[in-house]
Backbone as CSV, one residue per row, in Angstrom:
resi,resn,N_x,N_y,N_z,CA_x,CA_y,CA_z,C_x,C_y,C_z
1,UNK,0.847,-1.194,0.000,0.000,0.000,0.000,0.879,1.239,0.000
2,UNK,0.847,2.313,-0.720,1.289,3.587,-1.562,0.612,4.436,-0.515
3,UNK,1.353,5.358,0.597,1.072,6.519,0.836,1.975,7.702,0.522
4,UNK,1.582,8.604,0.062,2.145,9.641,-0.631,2.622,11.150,0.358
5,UNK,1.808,10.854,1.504,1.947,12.289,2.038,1.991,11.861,3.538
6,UNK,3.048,12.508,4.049,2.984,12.351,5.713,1.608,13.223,6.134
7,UNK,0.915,12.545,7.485,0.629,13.778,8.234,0.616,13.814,9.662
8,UNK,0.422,15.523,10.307,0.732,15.357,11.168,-0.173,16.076,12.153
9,UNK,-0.769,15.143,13.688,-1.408,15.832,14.236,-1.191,15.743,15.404
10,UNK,-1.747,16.416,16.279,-1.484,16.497,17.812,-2.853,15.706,18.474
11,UNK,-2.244,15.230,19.287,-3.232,14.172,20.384,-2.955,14.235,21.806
12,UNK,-3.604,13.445,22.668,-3.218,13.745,24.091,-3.173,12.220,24.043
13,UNK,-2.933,11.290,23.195,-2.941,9.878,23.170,-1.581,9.552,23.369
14,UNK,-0.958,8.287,23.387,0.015,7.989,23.529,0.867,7.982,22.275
15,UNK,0.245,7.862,21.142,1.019,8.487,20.225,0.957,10.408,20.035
16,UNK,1.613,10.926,19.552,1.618,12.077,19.668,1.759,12.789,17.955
17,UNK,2.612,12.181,17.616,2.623,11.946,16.152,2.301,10.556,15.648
18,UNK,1.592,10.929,14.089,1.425,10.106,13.642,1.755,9.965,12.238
19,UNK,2.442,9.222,11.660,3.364,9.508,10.483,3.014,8.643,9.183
20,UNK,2.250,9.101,8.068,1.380,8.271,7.355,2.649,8.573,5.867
21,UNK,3.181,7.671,5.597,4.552,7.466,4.791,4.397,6.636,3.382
22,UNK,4.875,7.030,2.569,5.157,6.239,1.500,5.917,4.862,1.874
23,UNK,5.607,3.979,1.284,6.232,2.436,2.033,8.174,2.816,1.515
24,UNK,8.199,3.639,0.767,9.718,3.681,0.445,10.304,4.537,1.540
25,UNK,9.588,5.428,2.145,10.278,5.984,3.106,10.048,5.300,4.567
26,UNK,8.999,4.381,4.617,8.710,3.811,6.093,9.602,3.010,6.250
27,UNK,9.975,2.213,5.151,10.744,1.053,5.336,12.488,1.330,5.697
28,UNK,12.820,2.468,5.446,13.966,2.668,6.062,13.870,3.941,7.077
29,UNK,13.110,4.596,7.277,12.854,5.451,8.579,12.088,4.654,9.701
30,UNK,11.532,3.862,9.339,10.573,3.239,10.569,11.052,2.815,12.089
31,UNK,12.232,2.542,11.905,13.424,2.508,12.877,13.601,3.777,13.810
32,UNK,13.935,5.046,13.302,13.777,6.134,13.710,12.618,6.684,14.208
33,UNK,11.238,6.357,13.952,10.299,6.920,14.555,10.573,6.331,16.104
34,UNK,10.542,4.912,15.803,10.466,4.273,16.919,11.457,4.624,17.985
35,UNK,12.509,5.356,18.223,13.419,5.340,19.060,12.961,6.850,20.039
36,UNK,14.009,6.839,21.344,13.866,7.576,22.321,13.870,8.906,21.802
37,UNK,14.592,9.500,21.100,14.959,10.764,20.856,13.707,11.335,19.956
38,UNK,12.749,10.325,18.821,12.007,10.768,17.892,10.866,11.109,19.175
39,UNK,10.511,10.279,19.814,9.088,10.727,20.784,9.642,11.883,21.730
40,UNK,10.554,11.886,22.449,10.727,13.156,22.822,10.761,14.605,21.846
41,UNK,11.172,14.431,20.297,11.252,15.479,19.264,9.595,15.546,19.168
42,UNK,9.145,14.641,18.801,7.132,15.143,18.328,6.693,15.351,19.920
43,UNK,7.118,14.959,21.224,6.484,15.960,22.349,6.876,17.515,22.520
44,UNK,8.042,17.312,22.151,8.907,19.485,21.875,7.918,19.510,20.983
45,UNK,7.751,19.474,19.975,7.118,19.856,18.955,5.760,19.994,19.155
46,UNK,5.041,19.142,19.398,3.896,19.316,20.553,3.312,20.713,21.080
47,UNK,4.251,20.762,21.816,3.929,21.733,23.138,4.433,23.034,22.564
48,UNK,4.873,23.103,21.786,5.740,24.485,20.695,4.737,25.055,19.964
49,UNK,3.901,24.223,18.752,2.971,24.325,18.405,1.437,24.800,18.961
50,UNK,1.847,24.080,20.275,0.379,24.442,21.553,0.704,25.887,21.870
51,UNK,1.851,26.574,22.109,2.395,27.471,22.979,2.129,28.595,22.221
52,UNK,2.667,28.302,20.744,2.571,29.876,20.133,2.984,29.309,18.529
53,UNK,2.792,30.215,17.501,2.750,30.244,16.590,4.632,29.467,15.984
54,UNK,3.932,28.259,15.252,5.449,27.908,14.690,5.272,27.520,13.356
55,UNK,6.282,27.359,12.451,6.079,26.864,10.881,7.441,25.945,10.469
56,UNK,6.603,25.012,9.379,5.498,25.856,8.927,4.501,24.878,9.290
57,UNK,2.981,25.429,9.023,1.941,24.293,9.369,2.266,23.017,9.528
58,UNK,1.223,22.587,10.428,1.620,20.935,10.933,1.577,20.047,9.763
59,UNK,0.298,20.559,9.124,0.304,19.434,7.824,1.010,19.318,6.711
60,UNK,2.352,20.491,6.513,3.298,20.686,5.756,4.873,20.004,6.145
61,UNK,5.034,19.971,7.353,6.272,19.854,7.578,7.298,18.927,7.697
62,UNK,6.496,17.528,6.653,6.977,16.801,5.987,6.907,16.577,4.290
63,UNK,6.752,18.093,4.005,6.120,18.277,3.022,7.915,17.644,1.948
64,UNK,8.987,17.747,2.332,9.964,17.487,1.232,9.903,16.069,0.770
65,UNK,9.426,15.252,2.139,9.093,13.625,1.248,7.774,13.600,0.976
66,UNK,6.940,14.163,0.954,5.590,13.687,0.093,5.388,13.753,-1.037
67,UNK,6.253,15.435,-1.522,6.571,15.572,-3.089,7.129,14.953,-3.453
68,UNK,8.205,13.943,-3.039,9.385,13.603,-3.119,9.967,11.635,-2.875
69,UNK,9.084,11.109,-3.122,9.138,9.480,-2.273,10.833,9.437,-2.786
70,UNK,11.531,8.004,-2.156,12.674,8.006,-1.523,12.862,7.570,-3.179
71,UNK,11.902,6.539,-3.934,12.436,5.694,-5.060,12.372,6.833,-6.310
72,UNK,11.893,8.354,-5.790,12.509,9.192,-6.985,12.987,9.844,-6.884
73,UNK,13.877,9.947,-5.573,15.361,11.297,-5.675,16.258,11.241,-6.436
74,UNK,16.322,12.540,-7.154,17.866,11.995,-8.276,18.924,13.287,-7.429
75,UNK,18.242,13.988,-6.462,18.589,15.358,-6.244,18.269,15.692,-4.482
76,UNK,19.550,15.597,-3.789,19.426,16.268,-2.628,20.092,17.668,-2.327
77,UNK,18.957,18.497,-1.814,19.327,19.941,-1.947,19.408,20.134,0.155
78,UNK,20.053,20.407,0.928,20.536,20.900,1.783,20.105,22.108,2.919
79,UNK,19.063,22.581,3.035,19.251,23.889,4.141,19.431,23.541,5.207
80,UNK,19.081,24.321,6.065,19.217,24.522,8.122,17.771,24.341,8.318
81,UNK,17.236,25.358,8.375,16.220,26.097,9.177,14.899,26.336,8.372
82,UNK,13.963,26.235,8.702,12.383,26.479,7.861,12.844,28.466,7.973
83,UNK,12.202,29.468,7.128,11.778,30.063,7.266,10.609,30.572,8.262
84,UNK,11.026,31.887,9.497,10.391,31.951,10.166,9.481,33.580,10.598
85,UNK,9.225,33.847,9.215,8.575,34.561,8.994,6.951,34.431,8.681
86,UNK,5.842,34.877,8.784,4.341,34.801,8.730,4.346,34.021,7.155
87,UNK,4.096,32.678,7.059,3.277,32.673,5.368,4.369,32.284,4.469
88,UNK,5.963,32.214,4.968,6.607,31.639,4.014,6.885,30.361,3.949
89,UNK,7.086,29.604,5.344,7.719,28.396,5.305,6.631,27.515,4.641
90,UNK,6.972,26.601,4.072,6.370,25.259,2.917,6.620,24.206,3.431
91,UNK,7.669,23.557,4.400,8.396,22.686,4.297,9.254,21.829,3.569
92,UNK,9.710,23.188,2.264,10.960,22.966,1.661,11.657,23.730,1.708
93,UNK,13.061,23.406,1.709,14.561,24.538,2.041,14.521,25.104,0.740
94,UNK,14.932,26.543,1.188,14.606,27.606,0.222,13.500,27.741,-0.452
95,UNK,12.113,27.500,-0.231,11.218,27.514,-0.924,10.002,28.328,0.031
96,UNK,9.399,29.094,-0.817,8.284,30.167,0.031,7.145,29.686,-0.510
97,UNK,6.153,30.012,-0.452,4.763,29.681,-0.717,4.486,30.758,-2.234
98,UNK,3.737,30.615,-2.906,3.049,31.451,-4.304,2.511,32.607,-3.858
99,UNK,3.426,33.345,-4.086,2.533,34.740,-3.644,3.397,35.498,-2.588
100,UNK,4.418,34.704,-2.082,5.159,35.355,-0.976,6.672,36.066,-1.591
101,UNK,7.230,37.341,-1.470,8.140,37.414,-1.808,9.517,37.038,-1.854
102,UNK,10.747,37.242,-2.764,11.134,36.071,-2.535,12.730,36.848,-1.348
103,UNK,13.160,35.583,-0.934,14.181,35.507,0.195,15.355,36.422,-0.621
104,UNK,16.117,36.913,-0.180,17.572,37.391,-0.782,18.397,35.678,-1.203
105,UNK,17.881,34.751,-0.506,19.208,33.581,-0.642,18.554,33.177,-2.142
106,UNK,16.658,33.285,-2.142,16.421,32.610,-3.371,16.676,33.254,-4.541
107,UNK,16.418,34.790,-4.193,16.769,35.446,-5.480,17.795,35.331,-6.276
108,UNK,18.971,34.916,-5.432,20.565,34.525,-5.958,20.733,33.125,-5.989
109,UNK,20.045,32.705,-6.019,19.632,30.894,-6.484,18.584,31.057,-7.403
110,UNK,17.849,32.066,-7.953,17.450,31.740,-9.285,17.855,32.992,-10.378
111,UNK,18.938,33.437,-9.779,20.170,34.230,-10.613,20.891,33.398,-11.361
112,UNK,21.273,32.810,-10.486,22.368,31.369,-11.036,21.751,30.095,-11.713
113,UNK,20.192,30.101,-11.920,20.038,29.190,-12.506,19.678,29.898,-14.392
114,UNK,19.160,31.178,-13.354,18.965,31.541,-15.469,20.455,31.715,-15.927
115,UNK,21.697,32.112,-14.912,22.625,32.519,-15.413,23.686,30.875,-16.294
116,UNK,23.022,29.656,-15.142,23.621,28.538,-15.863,22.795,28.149,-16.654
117,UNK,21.872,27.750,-16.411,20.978,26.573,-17.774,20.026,27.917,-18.258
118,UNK,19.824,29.153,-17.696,18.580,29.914,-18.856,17.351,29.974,-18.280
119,UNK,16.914,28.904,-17.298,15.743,29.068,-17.184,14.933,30.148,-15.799
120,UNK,14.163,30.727,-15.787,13.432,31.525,-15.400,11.902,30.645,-14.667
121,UNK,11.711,31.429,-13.167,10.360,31.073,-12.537,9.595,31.215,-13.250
122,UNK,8.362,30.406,-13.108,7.080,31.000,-13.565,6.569,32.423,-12.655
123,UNK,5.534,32.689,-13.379,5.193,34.085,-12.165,4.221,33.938,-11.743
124,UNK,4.208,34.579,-10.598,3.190,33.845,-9.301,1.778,34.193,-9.807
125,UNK,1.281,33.594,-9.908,-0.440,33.183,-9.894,-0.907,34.141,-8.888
126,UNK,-0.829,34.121,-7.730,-1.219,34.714,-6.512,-1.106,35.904,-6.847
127,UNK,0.228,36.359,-6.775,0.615,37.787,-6.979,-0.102,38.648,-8.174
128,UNK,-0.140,37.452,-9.228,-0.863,38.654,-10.090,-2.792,38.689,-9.569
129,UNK,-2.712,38.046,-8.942,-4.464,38.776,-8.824,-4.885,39.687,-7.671
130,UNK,-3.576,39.984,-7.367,-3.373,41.111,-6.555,-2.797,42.458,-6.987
131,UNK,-2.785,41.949,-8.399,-2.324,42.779,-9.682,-0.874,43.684,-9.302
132,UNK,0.006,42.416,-8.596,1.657,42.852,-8.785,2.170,41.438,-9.631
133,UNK,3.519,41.874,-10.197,3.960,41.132,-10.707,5.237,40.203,-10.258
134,UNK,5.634,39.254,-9.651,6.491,38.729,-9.267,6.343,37.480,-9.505
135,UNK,8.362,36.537,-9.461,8.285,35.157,-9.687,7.483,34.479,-8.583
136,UNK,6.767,33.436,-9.013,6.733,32.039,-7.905,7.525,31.694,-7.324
137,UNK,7.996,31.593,-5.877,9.071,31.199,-5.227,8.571,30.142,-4.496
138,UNK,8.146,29.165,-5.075,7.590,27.904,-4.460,8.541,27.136,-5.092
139,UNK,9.371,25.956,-4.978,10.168,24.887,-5.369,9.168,23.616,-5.327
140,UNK,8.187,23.297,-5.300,7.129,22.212,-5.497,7.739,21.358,-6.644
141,UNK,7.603,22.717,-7.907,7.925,21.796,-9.421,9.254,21.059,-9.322
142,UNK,10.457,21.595,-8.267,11.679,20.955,-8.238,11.325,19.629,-7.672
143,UNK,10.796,19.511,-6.244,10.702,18.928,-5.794,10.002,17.525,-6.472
144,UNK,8.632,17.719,-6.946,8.390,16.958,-7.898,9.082,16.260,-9.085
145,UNK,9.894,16.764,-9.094,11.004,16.194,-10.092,12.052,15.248,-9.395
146,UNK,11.893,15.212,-8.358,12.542,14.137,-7.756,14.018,15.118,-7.020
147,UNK,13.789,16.364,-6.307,14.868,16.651,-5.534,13.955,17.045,-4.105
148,UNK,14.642,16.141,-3.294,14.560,16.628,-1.709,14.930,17.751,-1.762
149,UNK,14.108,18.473,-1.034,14.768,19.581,-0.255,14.392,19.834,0.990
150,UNK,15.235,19.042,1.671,15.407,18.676,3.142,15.820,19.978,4.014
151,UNK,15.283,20.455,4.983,15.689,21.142,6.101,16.686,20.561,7.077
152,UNK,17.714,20.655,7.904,18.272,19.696,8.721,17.368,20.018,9.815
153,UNK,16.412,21.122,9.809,15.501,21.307,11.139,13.728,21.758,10.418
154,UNK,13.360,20.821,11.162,11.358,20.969,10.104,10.861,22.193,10.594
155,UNK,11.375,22.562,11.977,10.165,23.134,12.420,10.930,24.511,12.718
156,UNK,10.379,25.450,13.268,10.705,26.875,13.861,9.402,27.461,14.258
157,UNK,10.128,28.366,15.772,9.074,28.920,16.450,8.901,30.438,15.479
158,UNK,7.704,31.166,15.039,7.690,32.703,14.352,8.874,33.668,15.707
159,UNK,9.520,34.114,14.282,10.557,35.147,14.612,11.667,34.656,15.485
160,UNK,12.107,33.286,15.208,12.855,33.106,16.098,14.047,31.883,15.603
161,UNK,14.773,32.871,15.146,15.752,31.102,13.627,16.036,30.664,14.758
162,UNK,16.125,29.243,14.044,17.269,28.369,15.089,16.847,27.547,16.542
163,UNK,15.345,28.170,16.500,14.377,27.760,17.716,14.587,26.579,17.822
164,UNK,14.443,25.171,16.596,13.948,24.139,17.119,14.989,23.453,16.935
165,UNK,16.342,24.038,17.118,17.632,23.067,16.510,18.388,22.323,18.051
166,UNK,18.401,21.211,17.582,19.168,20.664,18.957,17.853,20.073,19.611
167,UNK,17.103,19.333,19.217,15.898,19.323,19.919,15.471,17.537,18.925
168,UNK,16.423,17.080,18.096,16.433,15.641,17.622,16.082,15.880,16.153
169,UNK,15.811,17.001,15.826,15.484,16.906,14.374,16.814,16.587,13.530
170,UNK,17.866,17.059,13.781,19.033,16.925,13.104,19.462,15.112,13.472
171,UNK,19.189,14.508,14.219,19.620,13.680,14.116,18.777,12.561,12.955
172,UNK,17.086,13.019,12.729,16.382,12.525,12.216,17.077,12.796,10.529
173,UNK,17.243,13.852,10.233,17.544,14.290,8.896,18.802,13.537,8.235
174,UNK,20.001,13.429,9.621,21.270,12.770,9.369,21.277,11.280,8.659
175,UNK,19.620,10.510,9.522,19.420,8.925,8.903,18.914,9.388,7.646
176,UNK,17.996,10.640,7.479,17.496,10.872,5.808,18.740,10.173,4.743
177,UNK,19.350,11.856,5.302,20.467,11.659,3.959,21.450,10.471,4.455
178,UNK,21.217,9.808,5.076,22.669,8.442,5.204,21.645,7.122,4.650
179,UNK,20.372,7.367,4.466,19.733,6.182,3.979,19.409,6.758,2.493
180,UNK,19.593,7.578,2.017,19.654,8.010,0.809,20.883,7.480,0.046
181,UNK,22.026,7.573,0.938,23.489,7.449,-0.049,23.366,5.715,0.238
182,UNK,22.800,5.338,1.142,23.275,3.729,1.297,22.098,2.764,0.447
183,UNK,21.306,4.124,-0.164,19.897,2.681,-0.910,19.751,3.323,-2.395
184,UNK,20.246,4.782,-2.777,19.909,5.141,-4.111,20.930,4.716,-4.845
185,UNK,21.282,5.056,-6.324,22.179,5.427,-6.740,22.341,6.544,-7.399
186,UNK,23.723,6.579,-7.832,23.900,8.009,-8.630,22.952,9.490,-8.405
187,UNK,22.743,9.776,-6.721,22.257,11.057,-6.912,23.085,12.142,-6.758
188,UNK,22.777,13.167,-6.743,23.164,14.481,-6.467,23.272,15.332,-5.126
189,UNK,24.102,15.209,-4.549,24.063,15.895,-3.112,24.589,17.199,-3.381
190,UNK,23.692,18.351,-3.183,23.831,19.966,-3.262,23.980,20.151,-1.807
191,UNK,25.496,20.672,-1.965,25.600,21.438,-0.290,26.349,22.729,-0.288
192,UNK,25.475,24.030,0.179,25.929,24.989,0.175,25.834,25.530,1.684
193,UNK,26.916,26.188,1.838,27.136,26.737,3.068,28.228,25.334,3.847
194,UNK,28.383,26.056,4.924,29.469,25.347,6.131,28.210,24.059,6.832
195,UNK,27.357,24.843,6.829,26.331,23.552,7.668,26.266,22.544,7.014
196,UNK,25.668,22.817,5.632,25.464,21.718,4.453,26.851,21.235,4.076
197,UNK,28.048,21.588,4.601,28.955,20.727,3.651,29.498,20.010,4.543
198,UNK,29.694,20.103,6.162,29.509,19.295,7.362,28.803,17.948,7.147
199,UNK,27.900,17.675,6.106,26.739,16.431,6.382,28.072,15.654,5.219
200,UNK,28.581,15.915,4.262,29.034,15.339,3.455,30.004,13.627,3.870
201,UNK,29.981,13.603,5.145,30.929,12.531,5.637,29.460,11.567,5.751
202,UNK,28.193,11.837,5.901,27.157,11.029,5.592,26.996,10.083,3.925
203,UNK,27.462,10.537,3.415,27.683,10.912,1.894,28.554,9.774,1.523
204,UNK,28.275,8.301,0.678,29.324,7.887,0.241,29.499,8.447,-1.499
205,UNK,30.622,8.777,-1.463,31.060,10.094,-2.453,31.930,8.818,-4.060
206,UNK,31.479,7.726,-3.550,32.114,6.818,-4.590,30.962,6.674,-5.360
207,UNK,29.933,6.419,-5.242,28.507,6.019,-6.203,27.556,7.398,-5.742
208,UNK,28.049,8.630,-5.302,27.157,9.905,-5.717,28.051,10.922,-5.896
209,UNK,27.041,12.342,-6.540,28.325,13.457,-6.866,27.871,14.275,-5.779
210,UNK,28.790,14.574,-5.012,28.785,15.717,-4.196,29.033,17.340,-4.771
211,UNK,28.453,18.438,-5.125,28.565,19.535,-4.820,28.995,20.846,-3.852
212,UNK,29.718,21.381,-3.710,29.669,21.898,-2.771,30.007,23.566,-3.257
213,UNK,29.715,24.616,-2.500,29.847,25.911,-2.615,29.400,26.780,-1.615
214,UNK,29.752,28.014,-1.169,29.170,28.820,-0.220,27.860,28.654,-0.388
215,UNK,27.128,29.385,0.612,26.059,29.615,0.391,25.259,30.840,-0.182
216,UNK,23.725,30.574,-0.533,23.385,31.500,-1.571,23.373,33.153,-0.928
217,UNK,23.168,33.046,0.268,22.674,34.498,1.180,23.658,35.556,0.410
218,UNK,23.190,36.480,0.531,24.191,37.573,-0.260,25.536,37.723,0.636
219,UNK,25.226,37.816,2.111,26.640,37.351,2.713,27.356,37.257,2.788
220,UNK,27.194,35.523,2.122,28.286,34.806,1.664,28.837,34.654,0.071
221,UNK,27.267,34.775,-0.888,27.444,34.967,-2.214,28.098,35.712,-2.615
222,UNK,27.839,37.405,-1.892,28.592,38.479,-2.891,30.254,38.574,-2.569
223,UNK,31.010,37.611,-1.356,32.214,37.693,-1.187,32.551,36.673,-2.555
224,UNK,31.838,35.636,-3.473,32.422,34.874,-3.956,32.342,33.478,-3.954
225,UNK,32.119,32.998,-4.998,32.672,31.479,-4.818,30.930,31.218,-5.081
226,UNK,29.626,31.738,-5.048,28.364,31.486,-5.649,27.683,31.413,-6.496
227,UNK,28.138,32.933,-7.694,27.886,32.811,-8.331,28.884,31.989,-9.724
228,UNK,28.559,31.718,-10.518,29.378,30.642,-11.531,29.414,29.427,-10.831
229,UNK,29.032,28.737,-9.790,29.290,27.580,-9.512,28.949,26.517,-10.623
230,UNK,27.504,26.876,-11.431,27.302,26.075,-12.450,27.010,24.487,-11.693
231,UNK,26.312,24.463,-10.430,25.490,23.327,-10.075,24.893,23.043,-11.016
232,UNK,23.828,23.970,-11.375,22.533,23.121,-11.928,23.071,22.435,-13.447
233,UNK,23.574,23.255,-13.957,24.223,22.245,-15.268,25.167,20.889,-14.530
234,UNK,25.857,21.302,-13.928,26.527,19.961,-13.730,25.780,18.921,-12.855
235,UNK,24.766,19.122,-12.328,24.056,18.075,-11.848,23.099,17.440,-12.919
236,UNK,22.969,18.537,-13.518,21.668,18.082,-14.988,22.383,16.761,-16.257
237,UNK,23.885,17.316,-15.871,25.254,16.140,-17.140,24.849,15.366,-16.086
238,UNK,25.293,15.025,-15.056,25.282,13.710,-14.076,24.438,13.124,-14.214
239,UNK,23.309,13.497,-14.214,21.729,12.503,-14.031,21.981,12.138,-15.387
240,UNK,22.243,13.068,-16.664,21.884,12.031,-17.942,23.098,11.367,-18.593
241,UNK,23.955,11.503,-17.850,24.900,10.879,-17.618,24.893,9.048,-17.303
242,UNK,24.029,9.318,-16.034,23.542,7.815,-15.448,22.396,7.552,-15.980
243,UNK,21.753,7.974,-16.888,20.149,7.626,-17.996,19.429,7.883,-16.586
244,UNK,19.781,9.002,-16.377,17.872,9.797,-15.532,17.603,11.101,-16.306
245,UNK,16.536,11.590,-15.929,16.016,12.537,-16.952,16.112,13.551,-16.098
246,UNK,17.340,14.497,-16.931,17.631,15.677,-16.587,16.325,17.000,-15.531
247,UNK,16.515,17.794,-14.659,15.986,18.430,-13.673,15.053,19.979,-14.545
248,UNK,14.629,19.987,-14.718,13.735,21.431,-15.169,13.824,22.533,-14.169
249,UNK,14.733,23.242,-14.602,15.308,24.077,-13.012,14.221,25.732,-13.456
């Protein structure tokens, strides 16, 4: 039996979460729900959610594997932290909702993609019937194409980065990507920034291509080393390289 979409709700039952999974992702996470650290992470999470406003929504914040089942990643993309601003977080790294403006990190991540392969967002649906004009900064269509885009942390309290880190999510994300490199082949591991290039020892780097580069934030971009990296082309040769069908960036 094929489930496509986690979800997630709060109870006063003895389960607290309840995690409704594609059989490709149960069968090698199922281990992890079950252990000490995951039930203490969905009781924080719990009581965070009860307390005050956090993102992104409960029913999103497994949103990178629902788009995404384990048997079609050709593409793992890397952040920290959900966005913790009103209305942006999705539960994909770097990705805002239709209609929301876009981040400084995304704007220079879809600089570099018209600047490598050409291609350009669609424009937001939302925005124009509010009669402004701006890109879609939703990553859905990526995601659908078979790239995770994993947070190393799901959740965040509003206005407050970094809230829910240290609290077991990172250890949950670490079995992601280490059951990714030990059951796929030939994918793509995108890691930008110092955080994301830290996970790379998860990574067996003999049967996947690792990426690596600063990160997109202007920050770190405008010192160098971001723009020209030329990821998206060279991940796009790799996949058709190994006969997968190149990424629609």
């Amino acid at each position: 039996m094929y489930f496509s979409f986690f979800t997630f709700h709060y109870s006063f039952s003895k389960s607290l979460m309840e995690v409704k999974i594609a059989d490709s992702w149960k069968e090698i996470l199922q281990s992890e729900f079950d252990k000490d650290y995951f039930v203490k992470l969905t009781q924080f999470v719990k009581a965070e959610y009860a307390s005050g406003r956090c993102y992104p929504p409960g029913n999103e914040i497994f949103n990178a594997f629902s788009l995404c089942p384990l048997e079609k990643v050709k593409v793992v993309m890397l952040g920290q932290d959900p966005y913790h601003e009103p209305g942006q977080a999705e539960g994909l790294c770097f990705s805002v909702k239709d209609g929301i403006p876009l981040p400084p990190s995304l704007i220079n991540i879809f600089k570099e993609v018209k600047e490598d392969v050409g291609s350009v967002p669609e424009l937001s649906e939302v925005a124009a019937q509010r009669g402004q004009r701006m890109y879609n900064g939703s990553l859905r269509r990526w995601a659908e194409q078979g790239v995770l885009l994993l947070n190393a942390t799901l959740t965040v309290r509003e206005h407050q980065a970094g809230s829910h880190q240290r609290h077991g999510w990172e250890t949950f994300t670490d079995a992601v990507i280490k059951a990714v490199s030990d059951t796929q082949e030939h994918v793509v591991f995108i890691l930008w920034g110092g955080y994301a290039r830290s996970k790379k020892y998860l990574i067996n780097k003999q049967k996947h291509l690792i990426l690596e580069s600063v990160h997109p934030s202007p920050l770190s971009a405008n010192r160098g080393g971001w723009f020209g990296n030329h990821h998206f082309s060279q991940c796009n040769a790799y996949l058709e390289q190994h006969g997968k069908e190149k990424i629609n960036w």
